[in-house]
MIMI-211478 format. One line per 8 residues: number of its first residue (from 1); their letters; for each residue z, y, x of C-alpha. Coordinates in steps of 0.05 Angstrom, whole numbers, plus 5000, padded with zeros to 4 digits. Layout:
<recs>
NUM	A	Z/Y/X; ...
</recs>
This chain:
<recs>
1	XXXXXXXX	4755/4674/5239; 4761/4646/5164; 4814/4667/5117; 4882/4642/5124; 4928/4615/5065; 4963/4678/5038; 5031/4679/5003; 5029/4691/4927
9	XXXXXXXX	5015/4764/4917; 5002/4811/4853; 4932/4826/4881; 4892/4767/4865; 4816/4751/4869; 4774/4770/4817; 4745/4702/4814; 4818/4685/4781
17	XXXXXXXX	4808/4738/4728; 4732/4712/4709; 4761/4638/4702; 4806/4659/4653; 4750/4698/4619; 4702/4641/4621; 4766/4590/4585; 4773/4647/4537
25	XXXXXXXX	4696/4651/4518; 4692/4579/4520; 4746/4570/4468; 4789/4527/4524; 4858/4506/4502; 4857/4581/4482; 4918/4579/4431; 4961/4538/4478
33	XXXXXXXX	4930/4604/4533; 4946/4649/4489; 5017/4630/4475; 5032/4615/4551; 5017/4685/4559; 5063/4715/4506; 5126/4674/4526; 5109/4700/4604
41	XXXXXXXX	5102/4761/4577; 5166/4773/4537; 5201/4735/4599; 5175/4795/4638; 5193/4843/4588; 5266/4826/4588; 5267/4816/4662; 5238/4894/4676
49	XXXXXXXX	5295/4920/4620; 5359/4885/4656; 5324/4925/4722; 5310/4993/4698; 5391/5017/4706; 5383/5001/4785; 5328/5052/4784; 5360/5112/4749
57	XXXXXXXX	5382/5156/4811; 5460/5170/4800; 5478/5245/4780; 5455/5306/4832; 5411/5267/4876; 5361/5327/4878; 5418/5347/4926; 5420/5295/4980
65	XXXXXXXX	5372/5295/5038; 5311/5265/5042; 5321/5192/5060; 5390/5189/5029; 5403/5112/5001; 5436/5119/4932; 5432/5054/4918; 5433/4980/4953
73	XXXXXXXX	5433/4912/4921; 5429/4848/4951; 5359/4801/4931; 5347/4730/4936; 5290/4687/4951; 5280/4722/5030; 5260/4678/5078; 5314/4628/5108
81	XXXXXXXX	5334/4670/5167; 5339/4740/5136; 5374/4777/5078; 5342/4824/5022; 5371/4891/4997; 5333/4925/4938; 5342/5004/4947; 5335/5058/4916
89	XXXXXXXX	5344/5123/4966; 5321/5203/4957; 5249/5225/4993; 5201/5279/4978; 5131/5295/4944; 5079/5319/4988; 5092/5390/4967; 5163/5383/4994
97	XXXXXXXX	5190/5367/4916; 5250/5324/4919; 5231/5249/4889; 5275/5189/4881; 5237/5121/4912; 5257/5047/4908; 5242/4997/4958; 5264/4924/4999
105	XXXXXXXX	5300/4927/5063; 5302/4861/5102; 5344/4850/5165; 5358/4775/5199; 5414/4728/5169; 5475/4722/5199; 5455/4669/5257; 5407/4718/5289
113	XXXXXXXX	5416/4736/5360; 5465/4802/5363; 5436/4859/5349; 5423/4907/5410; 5474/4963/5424; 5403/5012/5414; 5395/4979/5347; 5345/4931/5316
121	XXXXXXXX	5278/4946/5321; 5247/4969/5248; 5178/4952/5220; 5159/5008/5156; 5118/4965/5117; 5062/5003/5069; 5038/4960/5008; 4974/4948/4983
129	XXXXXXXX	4953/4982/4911; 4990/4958/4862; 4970/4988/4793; 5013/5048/4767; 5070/5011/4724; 5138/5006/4736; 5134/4927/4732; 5077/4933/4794
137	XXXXXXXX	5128/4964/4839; 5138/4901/4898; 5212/4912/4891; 5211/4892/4811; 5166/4827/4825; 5204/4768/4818; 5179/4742/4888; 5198/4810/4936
145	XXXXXXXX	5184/4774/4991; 5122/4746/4979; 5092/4825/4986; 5107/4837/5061; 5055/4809/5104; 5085/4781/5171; 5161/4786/5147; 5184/4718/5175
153	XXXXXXXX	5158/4733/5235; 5194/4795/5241; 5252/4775/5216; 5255/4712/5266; 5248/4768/5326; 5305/4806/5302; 5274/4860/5268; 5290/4905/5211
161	XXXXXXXX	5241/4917/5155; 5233/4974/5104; 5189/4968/5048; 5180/5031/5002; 5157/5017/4935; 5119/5094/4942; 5158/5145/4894; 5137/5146/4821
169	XXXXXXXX	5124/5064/4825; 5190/5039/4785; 5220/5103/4782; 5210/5169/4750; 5151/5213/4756; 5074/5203/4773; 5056/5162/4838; 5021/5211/4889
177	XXXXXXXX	4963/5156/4899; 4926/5162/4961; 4961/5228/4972; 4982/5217/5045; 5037/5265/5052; 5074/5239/5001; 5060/5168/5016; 5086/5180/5099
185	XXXXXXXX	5152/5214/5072; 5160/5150/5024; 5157/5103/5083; 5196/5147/5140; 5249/5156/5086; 5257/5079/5069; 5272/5075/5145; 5321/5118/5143
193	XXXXXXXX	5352/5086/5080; 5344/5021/5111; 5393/5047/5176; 5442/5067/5128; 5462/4994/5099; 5506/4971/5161; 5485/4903/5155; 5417/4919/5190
201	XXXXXXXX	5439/4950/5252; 5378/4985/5249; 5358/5022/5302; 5308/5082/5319; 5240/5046/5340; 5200/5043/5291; 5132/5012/5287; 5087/5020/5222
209	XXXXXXXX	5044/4966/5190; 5008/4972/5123; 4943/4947/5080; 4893/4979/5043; 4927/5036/5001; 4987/5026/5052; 4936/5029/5113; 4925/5093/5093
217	XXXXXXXX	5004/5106/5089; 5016/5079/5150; 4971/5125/5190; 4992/5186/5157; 5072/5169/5174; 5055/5156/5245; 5009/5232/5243; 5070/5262/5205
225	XXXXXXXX	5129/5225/5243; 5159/5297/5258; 5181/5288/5195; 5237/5245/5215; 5246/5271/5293; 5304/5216/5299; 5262/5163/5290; 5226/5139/5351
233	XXXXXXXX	5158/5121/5316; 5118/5076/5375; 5052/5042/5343; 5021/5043/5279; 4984/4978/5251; 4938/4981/5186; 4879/4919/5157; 4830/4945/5123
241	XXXXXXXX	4860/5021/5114; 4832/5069/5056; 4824/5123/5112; 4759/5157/5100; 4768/5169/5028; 4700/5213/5021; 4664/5163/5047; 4686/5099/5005
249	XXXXXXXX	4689/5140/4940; 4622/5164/4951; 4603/5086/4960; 4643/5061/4907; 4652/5106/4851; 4603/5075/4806; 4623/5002/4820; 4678/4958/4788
257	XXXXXXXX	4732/4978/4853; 4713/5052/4837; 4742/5042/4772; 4798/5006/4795; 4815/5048/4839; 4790/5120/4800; 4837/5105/4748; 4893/5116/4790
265	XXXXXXXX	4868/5175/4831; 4851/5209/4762; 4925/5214/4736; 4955/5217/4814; 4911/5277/4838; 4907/5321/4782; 4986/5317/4782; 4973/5339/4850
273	XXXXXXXX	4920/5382/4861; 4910/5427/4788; 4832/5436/4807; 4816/5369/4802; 4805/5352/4735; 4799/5289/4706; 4742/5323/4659; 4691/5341/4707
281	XXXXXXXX	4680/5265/4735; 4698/5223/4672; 4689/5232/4600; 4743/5182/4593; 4797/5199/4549; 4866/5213/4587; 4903/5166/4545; 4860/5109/4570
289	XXXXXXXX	4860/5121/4634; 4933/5121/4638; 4930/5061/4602; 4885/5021/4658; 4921/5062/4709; 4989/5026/4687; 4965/4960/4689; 4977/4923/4748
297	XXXXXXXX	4916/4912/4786; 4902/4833/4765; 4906/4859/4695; 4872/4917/4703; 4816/4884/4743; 4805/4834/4689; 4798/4891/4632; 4742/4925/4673
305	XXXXXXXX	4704/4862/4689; 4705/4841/4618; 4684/4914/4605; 4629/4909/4651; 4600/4842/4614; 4597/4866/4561; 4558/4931/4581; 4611/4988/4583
313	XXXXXXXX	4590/5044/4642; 4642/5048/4693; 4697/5093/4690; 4669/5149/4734; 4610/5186/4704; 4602/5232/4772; 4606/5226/4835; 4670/5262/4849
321	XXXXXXXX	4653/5277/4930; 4591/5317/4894; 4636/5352/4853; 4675/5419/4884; 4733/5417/4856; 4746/5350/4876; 4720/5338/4948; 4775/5380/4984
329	XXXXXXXX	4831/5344/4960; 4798/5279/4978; 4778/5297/5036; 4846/5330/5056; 4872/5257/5046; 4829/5219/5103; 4883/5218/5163; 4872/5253/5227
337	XXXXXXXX	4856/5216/5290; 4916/5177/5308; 4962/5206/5384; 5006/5140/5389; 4973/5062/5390; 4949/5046/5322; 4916/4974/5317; 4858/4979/5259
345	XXXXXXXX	4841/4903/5230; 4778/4902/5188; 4741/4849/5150; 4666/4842/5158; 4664/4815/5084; 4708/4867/5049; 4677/4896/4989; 4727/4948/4982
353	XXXXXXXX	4745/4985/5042; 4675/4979/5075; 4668/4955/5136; 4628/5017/5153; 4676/5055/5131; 4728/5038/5179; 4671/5041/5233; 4668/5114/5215
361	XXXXXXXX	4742/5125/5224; 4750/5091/5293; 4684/5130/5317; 4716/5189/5307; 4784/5175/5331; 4742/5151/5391; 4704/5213/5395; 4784/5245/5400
369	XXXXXXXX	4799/5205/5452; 4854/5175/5411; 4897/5112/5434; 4867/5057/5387; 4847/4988/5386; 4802/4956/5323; 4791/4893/5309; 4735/4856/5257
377	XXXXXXXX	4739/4797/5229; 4673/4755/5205; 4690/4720/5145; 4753/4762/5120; 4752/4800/5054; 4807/4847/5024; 4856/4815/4979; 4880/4768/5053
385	XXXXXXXX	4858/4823/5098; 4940/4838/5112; 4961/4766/5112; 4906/4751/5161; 4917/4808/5207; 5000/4799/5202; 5005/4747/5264; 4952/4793/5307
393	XXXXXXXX	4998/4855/5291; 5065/4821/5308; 5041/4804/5366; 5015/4879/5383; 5091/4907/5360; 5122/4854/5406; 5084/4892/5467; 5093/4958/5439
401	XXXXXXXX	5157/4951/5422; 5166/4925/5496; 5121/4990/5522; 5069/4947/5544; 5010/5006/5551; 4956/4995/5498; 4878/4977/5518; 4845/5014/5474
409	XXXXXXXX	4778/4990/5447; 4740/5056/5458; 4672/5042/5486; 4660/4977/5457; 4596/4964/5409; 4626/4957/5334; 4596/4901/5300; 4569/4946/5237
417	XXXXXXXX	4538/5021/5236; 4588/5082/5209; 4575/5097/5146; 4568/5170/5123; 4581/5209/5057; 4529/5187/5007; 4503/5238/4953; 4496/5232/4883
</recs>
């Protein structure tokens, strides 16, 4: 299987950011570039300042319960047979800390087929990484739809979909990256904000789907679903899931994705975990990794290639899995073997989340005798890996959602070796 098209997305290719670099270093149309770029930018500007009232909770939020929604306002541009609410609703750090989140919430148009008297199913979408800026969150991008993979589909079968923006992404306070506690109460709660807009008829089966950073979300939610004992949490779907953190950081740490993806684990985890400091694997100064950390990840990934040409050493000096202080947390991040059906969709090409990587995670959720099914895919890399997997998993929450019983793929050879921790 090749790559599908994919909808327009803030993660791009890289190949996009080193065309640009090559026009720039060329000296093509650059001042007609250059200005393009400023009027988009200032566009944006003013676009993110008429936005930022929405996502100032209201007075004594600290005070509602987790999943509260404080705020709902309808957003256009959804696909023809659905409706868009941007929300902002009350959740929780991984430490239990009360957090404010924002988020989409998608339910079918008015012409759908009546709602069952049990209540639409939901879907609790996890995005991809983002980059660390308020302007990154999905629910600030001028196209909100164009971030959740398999949303017409959904919508077309009558089902509700939450989509959490992950607290600290548009609103106040630090984004618990990769943290998975924090990232499961972000995306139970947006399900339980998304019941509470009448419109939806949203009911209490839930089925989870992320990507990437959200794969790793998605899993957690479904392990921590006693979170939210009203919800009825069925199936859990994630493409190409940052599960086995120790693992891919020890692959990647000294590579252009480890210092895409280090910046944001070095201002997310310290915030979290007080032993791991930024000092001991980086003799980056704070103030610029915040700086790449804020950028949304096009940008960001540009400024790192560019750094890389021209000879700059990547962002992480050590190793951080070799480093004690910093192994525990990371390693108190990789999700448990999964006890409901969780679909796993991997791409043999992805430079990212190794393939091998994934291998490791569904050998040991094998070795649990856990209820999972993984799929890989020959030709797929990342950046698609969720649009590409979207019709497989619709289909899969159709039979779940049905209780069709799983087959799990248990027993079957994987097409690449589990990778361990490497040293060094």
């Amino acid at each position: 299987m090749t790559d599908a098209p994919a909808p327009a997305h803030p993660v791009k290719t890289f190949l996009t950011g080193l065309a640009a670099l090559l026009l720039l270093l060329t000296g093509g149309v650059v001042t007609v570039a250059a200005f393009s770029h400023a009027i988009s930018s200032i566009k944006g500007d003013e676009r993110q300042r008429s936005l930022d009232p929405f996502y100032v909770a209201p007075p004594h939020w600290q005070h509602d319960a987790p999943g509260t929604l404080l705020r709902a306002e309808r957003v256009g541009g959804v696909p023809d047979q659905g409706i868009g609410w941007r929300v902002l609703y009350v959740t929780q750090r991984a430490d239990g800390t009360p957090a404010v989140s924002s988020g989409l919430v998608f339910a079918p148009g008015p012409h759908a087929p009546t709602a069952p008297a049990s209540g639409r199913p939901v879907v609790a979408w996890a995005h991809p990484t983002t980059g660390m800026g308020p302007s990154c969150a999905p629910s600030r991008t001028p196209n909100v739809e164009s971030d959740v993979q398999g949303l017409g589909d959904f919508l077309s079968s009558g089902w509700v979909v939450a989509a959490t923006d992950y607290a600290g992404l548009g609103t106040p306070g630090v984004s618990q990256y990769l943290v998975g506690a924090a990232e499961a109460h972000d995306v139970l709660n947006s399900v339980r904000a998304a019941r509470q807009i009448p419109e939806t008829n949203a009911g209490t089966m839930v089925g989870i789907w992320g990507h990437s950073q959200g794969g790793q979300a998605a899993l957690w939610a479904a392990d921590l679903r006693s979170y939210a004992p009203e919800l009825d949490v069925v199936a859990t779907a994630a493409a190409a899931p940052a599960a086995e953190l120790p693992i891919l950081i020890s692959h990647q740490w000294n590579t252009i994705y480890g210092s895409l993806i280090g910046a944001e684990v070095l201002v997310a985890y310290p915030a979290t975990y007080p032993a791991a400091r930024p000092a001991e694997v980086t003799t980056e100064s704070p103030a610029a990794i915040s700086t790449l950390a804020n950028k949304c990840v096009e940008s960001a990934a540009l400024d790192i290639v560019v750094a890389k040409a021209f000879g700059r050493a990547p962002l992480l000096d050590k190793n951080p899995i070799s480093v004690p202080s910093w192994r525990p947390s990371l390693a108190a991040n990789t999700p448990p073997p999964p006890t409901i059906p969780t679909f796993i969709a991997q791409g043999l090409k992805d430079p990212i989340v190794l393939p091998g990587s994934t291998a490791a995670y569904l050998d040991e959720a094998c070795a649990s005798h856990a209820p999972i099914q993984g799929v890989f895919i020959g030709d797929l890399g990342h950046m698609k890996a969720g649009a590409t997997a979207a019709p497989i998993v619709y289909t899969w929450l159709q039979q779940r959602f049905a209780g069709v019983p799983m087959t799990s793929t248990c027993g079957t050879r994987l097409p690449v070796p589990a990778l361990s921790v490497a040293s060094g």
